[in-house]
N, C-alpha and C positions, 0 to 999 in steps of 0.2 A: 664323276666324269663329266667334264664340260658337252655342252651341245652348242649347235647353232641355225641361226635363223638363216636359209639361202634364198635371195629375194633379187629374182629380175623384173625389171619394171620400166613400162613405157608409162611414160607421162602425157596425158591428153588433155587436162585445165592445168598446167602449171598454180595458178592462184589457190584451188582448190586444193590440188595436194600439198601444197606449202601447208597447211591449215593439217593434211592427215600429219605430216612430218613433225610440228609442231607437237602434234599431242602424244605421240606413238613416241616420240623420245621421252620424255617425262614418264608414260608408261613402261617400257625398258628398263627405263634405269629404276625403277620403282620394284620391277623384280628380281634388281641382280645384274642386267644387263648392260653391256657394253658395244660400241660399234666398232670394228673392225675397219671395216670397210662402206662408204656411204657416198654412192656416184664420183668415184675418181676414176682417173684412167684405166678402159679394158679392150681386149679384142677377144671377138665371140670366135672359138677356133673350130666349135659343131652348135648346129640347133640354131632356133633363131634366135638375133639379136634382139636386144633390148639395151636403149641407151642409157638405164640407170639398173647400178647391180649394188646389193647390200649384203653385207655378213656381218653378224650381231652374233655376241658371245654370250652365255648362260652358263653361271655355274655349274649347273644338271639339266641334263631333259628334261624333269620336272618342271624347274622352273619357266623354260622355256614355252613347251605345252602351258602350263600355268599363265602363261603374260601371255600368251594369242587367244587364248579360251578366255581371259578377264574380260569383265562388264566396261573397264577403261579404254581396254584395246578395241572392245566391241563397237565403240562410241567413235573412237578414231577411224577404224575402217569405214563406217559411214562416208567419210572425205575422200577413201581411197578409192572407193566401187566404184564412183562416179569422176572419178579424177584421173584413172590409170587402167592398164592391161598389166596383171601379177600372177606373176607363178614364184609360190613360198611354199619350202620345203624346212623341217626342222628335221636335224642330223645330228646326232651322237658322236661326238668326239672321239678319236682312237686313243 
C-alpha cells in the first residue's frame, strides 16, 4: 500500500532551503519516491497557512519512514531546520 509524505512549509532563507530542496529530491527519489505535489497553487481552508505545501508518494510506509529516517535525508534536513517552519506527517494510503 502506497503512503505519503504531507509537508507544510514556510520558508525563511529561501537560498538555504533551495540547497534542502536540492538534496531531499535526489534522496526521494533514491527510495522509491515521487512528488505529487511541490509548492503549486493552494488555499488553507482550516489550520494555519503555510505558503509552500508538498505531497510525495511512496511505494509503502516502509519506504517512506525509511527515506526520512536515512543518513541522506538526515544531511538535507540540516538546510531545512535553519531554512523553514515544517510540519511532516507520513500517511498510509487507502
Amino acid at each position: 500500500m502506497v503512503a505519503y509524505w504531507i509537508a507544510h512549509v514556510t520558508v525563511t532563507d529561501e537560498d538555504v532551503y533551495g540547497e534542502y530542496v536540492k538534496r531531499a529530491g535526489k534522496v526521494v527519489q533514491a527510495h522509491g519516491g515521487r512528488f505529487l505535489a511541490r509548492g503549486g497553487r493552494h488555499v488553507t481552508k482550516e489550520g494555519t497557512d503555510h505558503a509552500r505545501n508538498v505531497v510525495a508518494e511512496f511505494p509503502t510506509f516502509e519506504a517512506a519512514v525509511g527515506c526520512y529516517e536515512s543518513p541522506e535525508y538526515a544531511e538535507a534536513l540540516t538546510f531545512s531546520g535553519r531554512s523553514s517552519v515544517r510540519h511532516v506527517s507520513i500517511v498510509e494510503g487507502a
